[in-house]
LUMVEX-571730 format. One line per 10 residues: for each residue x, y, z of C-alpha. Coordinates in Angstrom, 2 decimals, always signed. Layout:
N
X Y Z  ...
This chain:
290
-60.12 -205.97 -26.03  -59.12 -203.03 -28.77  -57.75 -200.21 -27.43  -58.89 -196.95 -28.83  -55.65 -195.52 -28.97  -53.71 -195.07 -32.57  -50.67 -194.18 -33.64  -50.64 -190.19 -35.00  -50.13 -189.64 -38.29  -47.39 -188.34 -39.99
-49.59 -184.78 -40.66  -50.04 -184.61 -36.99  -46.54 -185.16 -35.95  -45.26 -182.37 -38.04  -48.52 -179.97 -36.51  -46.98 -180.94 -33.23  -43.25 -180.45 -33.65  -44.27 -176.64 -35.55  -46.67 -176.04 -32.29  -43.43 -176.85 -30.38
-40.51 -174.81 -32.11  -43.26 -171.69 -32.84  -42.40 -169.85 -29.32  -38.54 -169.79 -30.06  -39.29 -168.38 -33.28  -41.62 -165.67 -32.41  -38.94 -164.56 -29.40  -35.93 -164.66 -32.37  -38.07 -162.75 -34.94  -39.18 -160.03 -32.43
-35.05 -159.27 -31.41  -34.38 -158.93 -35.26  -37.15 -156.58 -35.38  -35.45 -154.30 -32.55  -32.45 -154.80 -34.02  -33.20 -153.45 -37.20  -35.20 -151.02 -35.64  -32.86 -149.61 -33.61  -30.47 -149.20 -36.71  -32.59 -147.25 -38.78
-33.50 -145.10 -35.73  -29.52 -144.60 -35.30  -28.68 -144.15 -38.70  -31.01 -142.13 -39.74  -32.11 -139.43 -36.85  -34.53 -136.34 -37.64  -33.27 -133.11 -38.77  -35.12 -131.45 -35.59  -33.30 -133.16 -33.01  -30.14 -132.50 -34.78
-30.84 -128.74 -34.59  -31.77 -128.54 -31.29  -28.24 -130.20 -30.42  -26.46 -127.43 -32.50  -28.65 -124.80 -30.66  -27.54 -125.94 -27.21  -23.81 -126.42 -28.50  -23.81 -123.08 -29.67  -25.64 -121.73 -26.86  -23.06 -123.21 -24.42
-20.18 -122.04 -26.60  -21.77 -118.33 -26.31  -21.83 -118.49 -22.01  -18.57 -120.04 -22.40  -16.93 -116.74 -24.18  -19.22 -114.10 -22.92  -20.86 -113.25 -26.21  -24.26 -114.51 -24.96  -24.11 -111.38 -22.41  -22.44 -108.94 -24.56
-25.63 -107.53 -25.89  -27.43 -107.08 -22.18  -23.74 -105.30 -21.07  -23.88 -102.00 -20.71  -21.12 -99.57 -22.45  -19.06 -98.99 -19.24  -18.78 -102.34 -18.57  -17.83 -103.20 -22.13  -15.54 -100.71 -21.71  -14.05 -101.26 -18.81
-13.40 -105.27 -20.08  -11.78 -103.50 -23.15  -8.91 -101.43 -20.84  -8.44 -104.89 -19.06  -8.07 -106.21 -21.93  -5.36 -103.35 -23.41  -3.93 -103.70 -19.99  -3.14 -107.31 -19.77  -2.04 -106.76 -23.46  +0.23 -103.96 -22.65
+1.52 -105.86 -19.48  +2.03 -108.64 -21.53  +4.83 -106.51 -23.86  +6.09 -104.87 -21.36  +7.41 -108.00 -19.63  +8.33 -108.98 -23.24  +10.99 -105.83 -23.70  +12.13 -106.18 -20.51  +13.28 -109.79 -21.42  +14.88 -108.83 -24.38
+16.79 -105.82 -22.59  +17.95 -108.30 -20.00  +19.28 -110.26 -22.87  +21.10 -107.71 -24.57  +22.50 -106.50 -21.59  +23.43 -110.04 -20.80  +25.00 -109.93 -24.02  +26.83 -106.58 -23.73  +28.46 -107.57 -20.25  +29.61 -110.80 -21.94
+31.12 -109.10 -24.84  +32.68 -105.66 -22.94  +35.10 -106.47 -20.19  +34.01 -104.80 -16.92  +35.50 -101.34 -15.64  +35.91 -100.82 -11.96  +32.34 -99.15 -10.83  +34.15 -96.51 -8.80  +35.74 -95.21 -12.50  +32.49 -95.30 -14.00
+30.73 -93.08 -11.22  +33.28 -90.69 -10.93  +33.39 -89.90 -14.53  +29.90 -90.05 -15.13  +29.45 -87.44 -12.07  +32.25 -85.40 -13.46  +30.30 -84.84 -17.23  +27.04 -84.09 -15.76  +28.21 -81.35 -13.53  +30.37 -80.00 -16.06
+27.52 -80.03 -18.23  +24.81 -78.03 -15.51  +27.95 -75.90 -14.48  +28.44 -74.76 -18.10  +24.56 -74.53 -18.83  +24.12 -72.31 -15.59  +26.98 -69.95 -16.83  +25.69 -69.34 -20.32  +22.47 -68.87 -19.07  +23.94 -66.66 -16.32
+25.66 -64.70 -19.36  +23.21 -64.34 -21.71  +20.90 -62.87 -19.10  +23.80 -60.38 -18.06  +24.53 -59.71 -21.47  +21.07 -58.40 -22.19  +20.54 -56.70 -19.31  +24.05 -54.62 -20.71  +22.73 -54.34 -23.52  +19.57 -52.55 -22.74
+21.26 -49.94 -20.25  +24.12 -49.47 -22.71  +21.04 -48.89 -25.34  +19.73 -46.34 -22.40  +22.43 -44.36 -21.86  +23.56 -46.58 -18.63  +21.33 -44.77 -16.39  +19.28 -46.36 -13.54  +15.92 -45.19 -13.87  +14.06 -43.81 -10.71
+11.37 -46.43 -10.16  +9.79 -48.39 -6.95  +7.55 -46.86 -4.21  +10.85 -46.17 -1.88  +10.29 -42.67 -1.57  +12.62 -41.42 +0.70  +15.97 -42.95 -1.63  +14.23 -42.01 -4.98  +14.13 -38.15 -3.92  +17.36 -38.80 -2.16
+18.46 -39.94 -5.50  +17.17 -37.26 -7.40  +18.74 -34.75 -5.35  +22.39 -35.86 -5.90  +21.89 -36.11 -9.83  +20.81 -32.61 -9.52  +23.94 -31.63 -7.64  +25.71 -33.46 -10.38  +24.22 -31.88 -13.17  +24.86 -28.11 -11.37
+28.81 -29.11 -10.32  +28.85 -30.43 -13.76  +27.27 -26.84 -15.35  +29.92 -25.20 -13.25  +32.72 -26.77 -15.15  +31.61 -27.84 -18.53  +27.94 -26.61 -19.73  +28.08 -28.56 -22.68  +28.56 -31.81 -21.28  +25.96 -31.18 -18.10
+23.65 -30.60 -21.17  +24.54 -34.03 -22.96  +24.21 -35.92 -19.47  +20.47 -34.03 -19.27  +19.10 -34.91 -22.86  +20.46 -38.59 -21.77  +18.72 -38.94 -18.75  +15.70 -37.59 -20.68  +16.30 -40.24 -24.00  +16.63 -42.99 -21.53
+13.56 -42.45 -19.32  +11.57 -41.69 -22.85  +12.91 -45.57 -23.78  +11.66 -46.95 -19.90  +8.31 -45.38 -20.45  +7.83 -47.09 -23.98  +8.77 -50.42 -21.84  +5.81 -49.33 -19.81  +8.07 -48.56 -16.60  +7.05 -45.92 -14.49
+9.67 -43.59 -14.22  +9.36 -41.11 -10.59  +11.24 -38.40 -11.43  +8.71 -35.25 -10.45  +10.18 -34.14 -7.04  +7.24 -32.52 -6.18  +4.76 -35.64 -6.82  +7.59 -37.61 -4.73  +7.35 -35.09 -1.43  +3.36 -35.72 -1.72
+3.89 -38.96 -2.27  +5.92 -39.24 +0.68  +3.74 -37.63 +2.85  +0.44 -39.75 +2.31  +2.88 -42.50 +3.17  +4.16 -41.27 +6.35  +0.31 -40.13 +7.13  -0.49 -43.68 +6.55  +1.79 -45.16 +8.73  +1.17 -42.70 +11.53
-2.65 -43.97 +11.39  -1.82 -47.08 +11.05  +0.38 -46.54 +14.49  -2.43 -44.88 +16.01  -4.67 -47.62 +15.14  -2.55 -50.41 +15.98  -2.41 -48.53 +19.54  -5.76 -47.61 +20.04  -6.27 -51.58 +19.58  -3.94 -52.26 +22.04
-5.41 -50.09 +24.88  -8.77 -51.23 +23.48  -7.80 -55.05 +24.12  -6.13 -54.72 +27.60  -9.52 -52.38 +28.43  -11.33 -55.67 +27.88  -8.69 -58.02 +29.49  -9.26 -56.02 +32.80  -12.98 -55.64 +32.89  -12.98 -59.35 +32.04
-10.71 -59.83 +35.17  -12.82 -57.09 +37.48  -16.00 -59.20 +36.42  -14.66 -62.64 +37.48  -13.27 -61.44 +40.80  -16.72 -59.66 +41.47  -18.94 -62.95 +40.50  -15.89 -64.99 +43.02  -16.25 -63.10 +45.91  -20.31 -62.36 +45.36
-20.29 -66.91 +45.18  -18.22 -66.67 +48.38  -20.52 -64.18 +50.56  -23.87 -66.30 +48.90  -22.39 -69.70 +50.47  -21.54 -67.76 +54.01  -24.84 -66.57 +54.06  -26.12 -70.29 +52.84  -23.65 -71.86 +56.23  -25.66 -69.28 +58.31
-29.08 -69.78 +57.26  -28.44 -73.63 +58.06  -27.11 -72.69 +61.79  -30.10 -70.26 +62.67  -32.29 -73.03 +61.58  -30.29 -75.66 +63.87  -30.59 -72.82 +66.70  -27.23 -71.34 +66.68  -27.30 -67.62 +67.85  -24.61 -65.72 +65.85
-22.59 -62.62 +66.62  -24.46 -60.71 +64.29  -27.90 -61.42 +65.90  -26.47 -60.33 +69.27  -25.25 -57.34 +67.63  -28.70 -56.36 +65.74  -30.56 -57.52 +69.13  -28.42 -54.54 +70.85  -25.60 -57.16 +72.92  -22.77 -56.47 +72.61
């Protein structure tokens, strides 16, 4: 018997071995597809993606100094970051020039030998008192000195000023004895010493001092002041006798109110025993027993 079978051709053989290798090449073409794929998406990104990356960078670079808030701060606040600001600043020099004092110092101690600190103390105590002690004096002088001045411009007469009465007429009446013992034994000079006490109370007036040398305005003077202070007296008095007045009706008023709470709670005790059935003394007595 023939078998049907044959032997495949040479075209066949090749269709066969192709149908066989075809999946391996399919899988290898498809990664080098990717691959190059993924290369040109890599090297060549689009410009909008590569914006919104600088947006968010400089976006997070604003939060990151504060600029980003700035504009929605208001002044105070600005303002108050701006003295922090000078402060740390300020702080920050400060700390600087002390360092470089501590240095020099340093420096100085190195180069000067030491003196005992006892020295040092004593002598710097000894200049700065000499220095207020002298500064007191001249100032102590130079007010003196004017003060001479001006009365030895005035004729070196006191004036008669103040509201002391009593010494200012007192006063007045022993330069008038003056003047008249003086008149007595030399009218020309009692006449000199007058038109000087009259130059020199002209020159305290044009100061603008009051000069009280009217005896007659002083007596009146003195008497409204004495009538003052004898109603003032009588007042102050009349207050006193007014205020211990009060003190003892105040004191008549609470021993009144004590002893009308002490009758009101005897009477209270008896009303109680003439409703238990007690018969008191003072019944018997109003009943006619004695």
């Amino acid at each position: 018997m023939v078998s049907n079978t044959s032997k495949p051709t040479p075209g066949q053989k090749a269709a066969t071995q192709a149908s066989k290798s075809s999946p391996q090449g399919g899988t290898q073409n498809r990664k080098e597809s990717l691959a190059t794929g993924s290369k040109s998406e890599l090297s060549s990104p689009s410009v909008s993606a590569i914006n919104l990356l600088r947006q968010r960078l400089h976006e997070k670079i604003k939060k990151a100094s504060g600029q980003d808030n700035a504009k929605e701060l208001t002044p105070a606040v600005l303002e108050k970051r701006q003295r922090r600001k000078y402060e740390r600043e300020r702080k920050k020099r400060r700390r600087k020039e002390l360092k470089m004092k501590a240095k020099m110092e340093k420096k100085e101690t190195e180069e000067v030998p030491e003196e005992p600190e006892n020295k040092k103390e004593e002598s710097k105590a000894e200049v700065v008192f000499n220095r207020v002690e002298v500064h007191e004096e001249n100032e102590l002088n130079k007010v003196q000195k004017k003060k001479e001045k001006r009365k030895a411009v005035k004729g070196n007469i006191t004036p008669l000023t103040g509201k002391n009465y009593k010494q200012l007429l007192s006063r007045l009446e022993t330069r008038k004895n003056k003047l008249e013992e003086l008149k007595e034994k030399d009218e020309k000079k009692a006449q000199e010493l007058e038109t000087k006490i009259k130059w020199t109370n002209a020159l305290y007036k044009a100061e603008g001092v009051k000069i009280r040398d009217d005896e007659e305005r002083l007596k009146e003077a003195l008497k409204r002041k004495e009538k003052r202070k004898a109603q003032r007296k009588k007042q102050w008095q009349e207050r006193t006798v007014r205020v211990v007045e009060k003190m003892q009706q105040r004191q008549d008023k609470r021993k009144k109110n004590i002893q009308k709470k002490k009758k009101e709670r005897i009477e209270k005790k008896k009303a109680r025993a003439r409703k238990k059935g007690r018969v008191l003394p003072e019944d018997l007595k109003k009943a006619g027993f004695k």
